[in-house]
ZANU-87908 format. One record per residue (C-alpha): residue number from 1; residue in three letters; x, y, z. Coordinates in pm, 1 decimal. Layout:
REM residues N
<r><seq>NUM</seq><type>ALA</type><east>X</east><north>Y</north><up>Z</up></r>
...
//
This chain:
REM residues 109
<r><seq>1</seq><type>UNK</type><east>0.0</east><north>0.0</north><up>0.0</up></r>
<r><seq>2</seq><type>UNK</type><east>162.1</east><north>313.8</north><up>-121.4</up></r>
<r><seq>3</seq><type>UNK</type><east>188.3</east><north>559.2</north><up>162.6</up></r>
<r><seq>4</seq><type>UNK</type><east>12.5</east><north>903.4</north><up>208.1</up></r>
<r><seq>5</seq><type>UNK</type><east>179.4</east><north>1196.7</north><up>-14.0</up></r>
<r><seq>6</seq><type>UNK</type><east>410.0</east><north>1434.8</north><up>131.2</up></r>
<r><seq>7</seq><type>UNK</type><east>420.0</east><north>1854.9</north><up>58.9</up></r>
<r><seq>8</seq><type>UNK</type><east>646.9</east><north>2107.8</north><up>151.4</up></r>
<r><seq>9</seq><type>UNK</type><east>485.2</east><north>2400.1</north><up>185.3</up></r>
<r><seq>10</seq><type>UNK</type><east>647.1</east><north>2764.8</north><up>141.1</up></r>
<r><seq>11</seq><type>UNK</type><east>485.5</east><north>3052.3</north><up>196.2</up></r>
<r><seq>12</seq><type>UNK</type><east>543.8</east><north>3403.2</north><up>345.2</up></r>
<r><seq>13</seq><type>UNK</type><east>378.2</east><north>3525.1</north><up>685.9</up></r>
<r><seq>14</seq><type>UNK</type><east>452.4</east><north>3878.6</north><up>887.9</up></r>
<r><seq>15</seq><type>UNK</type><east>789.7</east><north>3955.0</north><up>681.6</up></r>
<r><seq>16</seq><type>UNK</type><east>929.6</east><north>3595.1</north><up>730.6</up></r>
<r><seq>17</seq><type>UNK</type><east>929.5</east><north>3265.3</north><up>505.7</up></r>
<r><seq>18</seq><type>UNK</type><east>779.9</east><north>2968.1</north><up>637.0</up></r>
<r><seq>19</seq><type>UNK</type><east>860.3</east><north>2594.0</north><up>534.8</up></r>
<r><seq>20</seq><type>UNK</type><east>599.4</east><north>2338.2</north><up>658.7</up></r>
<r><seq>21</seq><type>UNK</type><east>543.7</east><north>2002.2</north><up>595.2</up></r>
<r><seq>22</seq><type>UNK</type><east>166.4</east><north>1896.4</north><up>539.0</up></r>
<r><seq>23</seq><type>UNK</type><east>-24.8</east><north>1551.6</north><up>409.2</up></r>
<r><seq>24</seq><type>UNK</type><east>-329.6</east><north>1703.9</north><up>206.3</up></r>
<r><seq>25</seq><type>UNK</type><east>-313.0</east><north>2013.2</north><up>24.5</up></r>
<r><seq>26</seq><type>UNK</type><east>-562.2</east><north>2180.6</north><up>-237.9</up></r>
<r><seq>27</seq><type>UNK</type><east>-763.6</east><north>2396.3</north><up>-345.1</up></r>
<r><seq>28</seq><type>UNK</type><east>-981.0</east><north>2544.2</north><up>-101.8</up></r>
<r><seq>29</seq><type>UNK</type><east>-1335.5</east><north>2587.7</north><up>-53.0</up></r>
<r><seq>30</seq><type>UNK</type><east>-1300.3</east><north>2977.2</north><up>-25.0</up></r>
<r><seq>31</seq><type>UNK</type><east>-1164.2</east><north>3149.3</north><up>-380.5</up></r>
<r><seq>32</seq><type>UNK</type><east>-797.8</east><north>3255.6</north><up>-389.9</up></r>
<r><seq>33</seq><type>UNK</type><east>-689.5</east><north>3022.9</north><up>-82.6</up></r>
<r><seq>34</seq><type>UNK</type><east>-538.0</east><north>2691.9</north><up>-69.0</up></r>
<r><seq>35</seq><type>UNK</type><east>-563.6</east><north>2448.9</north><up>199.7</up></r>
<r><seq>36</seq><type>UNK</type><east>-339.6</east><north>2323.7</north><up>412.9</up></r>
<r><seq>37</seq><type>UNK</type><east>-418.8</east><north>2006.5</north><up>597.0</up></r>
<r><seq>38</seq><type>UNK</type><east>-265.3</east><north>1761.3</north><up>807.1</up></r>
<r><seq>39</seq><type>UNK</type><east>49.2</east><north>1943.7</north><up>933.8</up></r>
<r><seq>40</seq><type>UNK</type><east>341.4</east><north>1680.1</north><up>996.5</up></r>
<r><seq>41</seq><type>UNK</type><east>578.3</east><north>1774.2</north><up>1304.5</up></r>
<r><seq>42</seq><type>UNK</type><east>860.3</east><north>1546.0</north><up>1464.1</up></r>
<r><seq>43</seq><type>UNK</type><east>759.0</east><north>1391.0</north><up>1771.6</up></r>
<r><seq>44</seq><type>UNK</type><east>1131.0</east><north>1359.0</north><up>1965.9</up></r>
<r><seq>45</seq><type>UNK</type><east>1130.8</east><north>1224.7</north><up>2270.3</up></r>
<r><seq>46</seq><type>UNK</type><east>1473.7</east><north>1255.0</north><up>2311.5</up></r>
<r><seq>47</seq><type>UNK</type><east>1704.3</east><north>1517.6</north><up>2483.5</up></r>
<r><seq>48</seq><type>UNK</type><east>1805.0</east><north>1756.2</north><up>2165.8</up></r>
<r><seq>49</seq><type>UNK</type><east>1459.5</east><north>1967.0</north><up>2082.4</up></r>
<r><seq>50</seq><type>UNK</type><east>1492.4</east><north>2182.9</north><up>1745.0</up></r>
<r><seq>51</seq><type>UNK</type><east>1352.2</east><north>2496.5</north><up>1826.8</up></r>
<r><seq>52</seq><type>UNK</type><east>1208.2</east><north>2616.3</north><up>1516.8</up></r>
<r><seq>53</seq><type>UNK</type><east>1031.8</east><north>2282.1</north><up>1513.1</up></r>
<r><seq>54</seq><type>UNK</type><east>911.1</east><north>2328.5</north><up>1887.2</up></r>
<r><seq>55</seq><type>UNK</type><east>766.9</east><north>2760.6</north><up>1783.1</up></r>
<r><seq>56</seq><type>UNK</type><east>627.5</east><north>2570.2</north><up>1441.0</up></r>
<r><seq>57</seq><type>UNK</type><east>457.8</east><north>2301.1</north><up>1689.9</up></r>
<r><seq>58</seq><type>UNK</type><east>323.6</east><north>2540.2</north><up>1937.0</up></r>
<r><seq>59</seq><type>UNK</type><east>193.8</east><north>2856.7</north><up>1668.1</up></r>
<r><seq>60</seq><type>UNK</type><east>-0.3</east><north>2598.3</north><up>1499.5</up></r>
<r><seq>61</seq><type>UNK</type><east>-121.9</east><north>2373.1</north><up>1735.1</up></r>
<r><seq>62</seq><type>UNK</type><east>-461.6</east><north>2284.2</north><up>1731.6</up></r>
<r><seq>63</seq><type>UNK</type><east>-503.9</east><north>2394.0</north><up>1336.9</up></r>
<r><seq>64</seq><type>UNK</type><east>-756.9</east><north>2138.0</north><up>1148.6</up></r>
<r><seq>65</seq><type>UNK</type><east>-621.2</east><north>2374.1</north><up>804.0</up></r>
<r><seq>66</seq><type>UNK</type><east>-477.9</east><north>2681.1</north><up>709.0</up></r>
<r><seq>67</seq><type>UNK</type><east>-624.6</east><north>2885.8</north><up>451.0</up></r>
<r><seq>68</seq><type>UNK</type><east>-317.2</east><north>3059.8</north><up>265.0</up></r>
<r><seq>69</seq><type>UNK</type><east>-405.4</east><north>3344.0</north><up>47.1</up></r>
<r><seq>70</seq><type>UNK</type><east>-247.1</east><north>3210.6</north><up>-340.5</up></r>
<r><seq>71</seq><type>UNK</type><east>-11.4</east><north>3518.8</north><up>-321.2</up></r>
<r><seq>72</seq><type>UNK</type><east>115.9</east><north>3411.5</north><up>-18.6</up></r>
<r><seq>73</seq><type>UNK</type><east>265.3</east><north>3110.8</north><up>-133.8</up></r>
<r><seq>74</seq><type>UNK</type><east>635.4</east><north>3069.9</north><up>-282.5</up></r>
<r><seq>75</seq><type>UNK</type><east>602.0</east><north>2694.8</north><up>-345.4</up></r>
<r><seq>76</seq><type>UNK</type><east>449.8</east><north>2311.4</north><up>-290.9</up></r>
<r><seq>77</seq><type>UNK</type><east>664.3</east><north>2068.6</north><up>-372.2</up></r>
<r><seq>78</seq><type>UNK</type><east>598.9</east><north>1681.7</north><up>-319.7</up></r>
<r><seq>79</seq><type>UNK</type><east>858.3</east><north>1518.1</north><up>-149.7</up></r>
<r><seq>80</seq><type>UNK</type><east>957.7</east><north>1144.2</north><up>-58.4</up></r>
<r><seq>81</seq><type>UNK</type><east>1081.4</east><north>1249.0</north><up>306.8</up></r>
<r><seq>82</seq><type>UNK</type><east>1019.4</east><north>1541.5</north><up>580.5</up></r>
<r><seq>83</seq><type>UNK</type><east>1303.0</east><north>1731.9</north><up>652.7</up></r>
<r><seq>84</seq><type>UNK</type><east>1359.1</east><north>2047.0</north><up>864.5</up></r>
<r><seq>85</seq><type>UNK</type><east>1095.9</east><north>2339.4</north><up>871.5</up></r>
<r><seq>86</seq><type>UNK</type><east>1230.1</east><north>2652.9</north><up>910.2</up></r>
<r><seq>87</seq><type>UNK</type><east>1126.4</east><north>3001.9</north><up>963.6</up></r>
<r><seq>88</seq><type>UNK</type><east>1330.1</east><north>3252.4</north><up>764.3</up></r>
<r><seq>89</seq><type>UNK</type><east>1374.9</east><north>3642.1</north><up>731.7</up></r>
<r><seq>90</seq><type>UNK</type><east>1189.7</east><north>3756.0</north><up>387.7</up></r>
<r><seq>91</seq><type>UNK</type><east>1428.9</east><north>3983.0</north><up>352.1</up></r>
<r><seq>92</seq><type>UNK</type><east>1758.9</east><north>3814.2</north><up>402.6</up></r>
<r><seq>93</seq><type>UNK</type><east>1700.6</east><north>3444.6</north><up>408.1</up></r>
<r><seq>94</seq><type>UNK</type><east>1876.6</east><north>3378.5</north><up>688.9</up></r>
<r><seq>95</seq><type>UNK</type><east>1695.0</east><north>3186.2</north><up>968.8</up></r>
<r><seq>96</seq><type>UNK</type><east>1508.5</east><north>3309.6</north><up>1286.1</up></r>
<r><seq>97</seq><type>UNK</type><east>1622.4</east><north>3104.2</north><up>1595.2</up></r>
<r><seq>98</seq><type>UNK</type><east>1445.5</east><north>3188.2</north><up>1873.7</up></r>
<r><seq>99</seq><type>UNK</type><east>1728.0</east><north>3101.7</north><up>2144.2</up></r>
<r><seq>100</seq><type>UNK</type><east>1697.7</east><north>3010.6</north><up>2482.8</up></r>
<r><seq>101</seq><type>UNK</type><east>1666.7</east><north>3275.0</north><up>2728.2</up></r>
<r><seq>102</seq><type>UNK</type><east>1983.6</east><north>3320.6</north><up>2901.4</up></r>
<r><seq>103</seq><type>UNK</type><east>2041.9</east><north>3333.1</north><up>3313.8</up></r>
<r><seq>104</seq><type>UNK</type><east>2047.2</east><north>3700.2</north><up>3443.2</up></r>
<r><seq>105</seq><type>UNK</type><east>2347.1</east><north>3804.8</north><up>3557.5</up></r>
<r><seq>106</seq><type>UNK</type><east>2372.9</east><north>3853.9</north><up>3952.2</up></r>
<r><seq>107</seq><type>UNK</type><east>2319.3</east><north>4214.0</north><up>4077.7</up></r>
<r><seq>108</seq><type>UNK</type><east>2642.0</east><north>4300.5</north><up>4245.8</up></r>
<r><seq>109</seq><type>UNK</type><east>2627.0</east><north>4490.4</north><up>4561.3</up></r>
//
């Protein structure tokens, strides 16, 4: 049994470039939108959390679809595996890492 198909999904939100991974996409029921279904995450258990994957996880939790606007979108490709979503600036194409908050230094008296 052939398995489910797999889409990368590019698209632009608030300035920055967004690569998800979905199951089902098409045409959606409202004109000039295409839906987004069936977001795929990684599920680690394990001690070494990506980030981006973590912000992705917790923005879009509890979404049944998104309904991108066509313009919105910079590519779908179909792929064989997931790999790594990112969020990236628009401008520059570098990636946005949200890091860990960092320890306050002491107050010295």
């Amino acid at each position: 049994m052939a398995s489910k198909p797999l889409y990368k999904v590019t698209f632009l939100n608030a300035g920055k470039v967004y690569e998800l991974y979905a199951r089902s996409v098409a045409s959606g029921a409202l004109w000039g939108f295409t839906e987004v279904r069936d977001l795929v995450f990684d599920v680690n258990e394990g001690l070494v959390v990506d980030p981006t994957e973590e912000r992705l996880r917790d923005e879009f939790a509890g979404t049944r679809a998104l309904h991108l606007p066509m313009q919105c979108i910079v590519r779908i490709e179909e792929v064989e595996r997931k790999g790594k979503t990112a969020i990236r600036d628009a401008a520059t194409g570098e990636a946005v890492v949200t890091a860990f908050p960092l320890p306050a230094k002491p107050a010295r008296p």
